[in-house]
C-alpha positions in Angstrom: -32.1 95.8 24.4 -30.4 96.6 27.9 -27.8 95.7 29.8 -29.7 92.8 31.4 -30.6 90.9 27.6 -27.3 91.5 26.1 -25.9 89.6 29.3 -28.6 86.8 29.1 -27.4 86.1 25.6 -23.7 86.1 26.3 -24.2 83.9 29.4 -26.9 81.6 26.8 -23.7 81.7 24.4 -21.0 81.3 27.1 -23.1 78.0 28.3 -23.3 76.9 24.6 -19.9 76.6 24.0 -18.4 74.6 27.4 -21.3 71.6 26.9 -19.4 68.7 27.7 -18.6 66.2 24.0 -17.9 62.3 24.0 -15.5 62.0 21.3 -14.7 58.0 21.1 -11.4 57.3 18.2 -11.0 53.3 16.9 -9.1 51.4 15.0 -9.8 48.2 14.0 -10.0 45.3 11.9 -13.6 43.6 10.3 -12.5 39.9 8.9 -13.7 38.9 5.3 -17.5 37.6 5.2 -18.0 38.8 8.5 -20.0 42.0 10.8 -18.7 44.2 13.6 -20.5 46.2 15.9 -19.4 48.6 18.5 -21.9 49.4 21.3 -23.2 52.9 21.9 -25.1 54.2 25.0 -27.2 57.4 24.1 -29.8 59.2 25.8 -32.8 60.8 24.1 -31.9 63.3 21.9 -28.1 63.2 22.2 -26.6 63.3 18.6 -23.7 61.1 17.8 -21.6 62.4 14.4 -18.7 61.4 12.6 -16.6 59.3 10.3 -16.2 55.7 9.1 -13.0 55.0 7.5 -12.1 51.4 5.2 -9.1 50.3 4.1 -8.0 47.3 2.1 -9.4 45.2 -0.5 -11.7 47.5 -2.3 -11.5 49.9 0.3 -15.0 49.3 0.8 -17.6 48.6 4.2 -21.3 49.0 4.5 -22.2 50.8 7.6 -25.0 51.1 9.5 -27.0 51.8 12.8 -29.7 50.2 14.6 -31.8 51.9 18.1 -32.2 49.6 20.9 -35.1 47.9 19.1 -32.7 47.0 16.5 -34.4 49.6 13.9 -31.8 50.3 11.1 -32.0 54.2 11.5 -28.9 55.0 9.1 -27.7 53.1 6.4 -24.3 54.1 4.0 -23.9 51.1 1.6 -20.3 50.2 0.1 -18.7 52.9 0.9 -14.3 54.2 1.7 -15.0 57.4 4.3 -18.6 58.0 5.3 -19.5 61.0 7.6 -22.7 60.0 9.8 -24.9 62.0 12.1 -27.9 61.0 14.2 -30.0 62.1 16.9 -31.1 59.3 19.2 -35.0 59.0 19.2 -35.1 57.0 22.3 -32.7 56.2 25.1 -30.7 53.0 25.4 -27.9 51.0 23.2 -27.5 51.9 19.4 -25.0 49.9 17.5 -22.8 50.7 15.1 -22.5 47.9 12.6 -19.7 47.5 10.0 -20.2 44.8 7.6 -17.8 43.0 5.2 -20.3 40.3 4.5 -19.8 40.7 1.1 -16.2 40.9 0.6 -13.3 38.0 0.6 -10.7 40.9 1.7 -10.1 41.9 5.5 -10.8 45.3 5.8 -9.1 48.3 8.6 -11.6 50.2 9.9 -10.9 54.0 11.8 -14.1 54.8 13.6 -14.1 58.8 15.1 -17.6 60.2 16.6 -18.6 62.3 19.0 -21.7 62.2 21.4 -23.1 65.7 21.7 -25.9 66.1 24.6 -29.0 68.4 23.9 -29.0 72.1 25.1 -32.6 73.0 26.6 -33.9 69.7 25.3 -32.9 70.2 22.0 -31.0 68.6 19.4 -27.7 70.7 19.3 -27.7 71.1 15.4 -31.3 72.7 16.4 -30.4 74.8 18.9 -27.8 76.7 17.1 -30.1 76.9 14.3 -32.7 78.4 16.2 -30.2 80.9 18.3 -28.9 82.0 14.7 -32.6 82.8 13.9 -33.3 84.7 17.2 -29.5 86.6 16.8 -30.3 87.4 13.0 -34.1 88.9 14.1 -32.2 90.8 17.4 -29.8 92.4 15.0 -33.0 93.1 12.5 -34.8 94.4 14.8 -31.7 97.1 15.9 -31.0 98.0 12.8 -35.2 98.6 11.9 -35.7 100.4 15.5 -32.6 102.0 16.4 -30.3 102.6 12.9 -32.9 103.3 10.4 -34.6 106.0 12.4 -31.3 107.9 13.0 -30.8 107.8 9.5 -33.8 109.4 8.5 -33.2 112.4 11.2 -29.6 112.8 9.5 -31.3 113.2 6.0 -34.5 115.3 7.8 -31.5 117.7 9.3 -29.7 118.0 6.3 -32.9 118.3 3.7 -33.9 121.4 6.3 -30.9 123.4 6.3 -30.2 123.4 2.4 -33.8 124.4 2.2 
């Protein structure tokens, strides 16, 4: 690989690192017997990830999240810290819903998420999945085409003078 590739993939990783993250933080309260939702505007594969915190009574909320046709797409039952991650399927408003229909105790709620846009129309999780692959064949393929055959001179040099 020349000059010219090893910059492409520094600029490719340079890019990957200064993509712009929505990172929302929230407090706040969900009354006994009762649902709150918080509104979330997503474009096509942007992923939204992170945690759902309850406190008081049991220390217990169900959380979950509908698309903009109101498709449950996640669903954590009953549960004191929850780590969520989606990617959007379709553009529009998903909501995040936090029910404490089932409980007589008013519950605290700490909502922290980010919104991560997609890098070359993919999903970011994917992305740096797939530029792992292509980094981890790159440093294959040096070490096949470039390392391996120096190796064998060495030993070829070295089996021809103690012969």
């Amino acid at each position: 690989m020349g000059k010219v590739g090893s910059l492409f993939l520094c600029l490719i990783f340079a890019l990957c690192l200064i993509i712009p993250v929505r990172a929302p933080f929230e407090t706040f309260t969900v009354s006994a017997g009762q649902i709150v939702t918080r509104k979330v505007e997503l474009e096509r594969l942007e992923t939204a990830a992170g945690t759902v915190r309850a406190s008081g009574g049991n220390n217990t909320i169900n959380f979950y999240v509908t698309d903009p046709n109101g498709n449950i797409i996640l669903y954590h039952g009953r549960m004191s810290q929850i780590s969520f991650s989606f990617v959007a399927s379709i553009s529009g408003t998903h909501t995040l819903h936090f029910d404490n229909s089932y409980s007589t105790a008013i519950k605290g709620v700490t909502l922290n998420y980010s919104i991560e846009p997609p890098i070359f129309g993919l999903p970011q999780g994917l992305f740096y999945t797939i530029l792992r692959v292509i980094i981890i064949v790159i440093i294959v393929f040096i070490v096949l085409i470039i390392v391996v055959p120096i190796i064998l001179k060495r030993r070829r040099l070295k089996t021809s003078k103690g012969a």
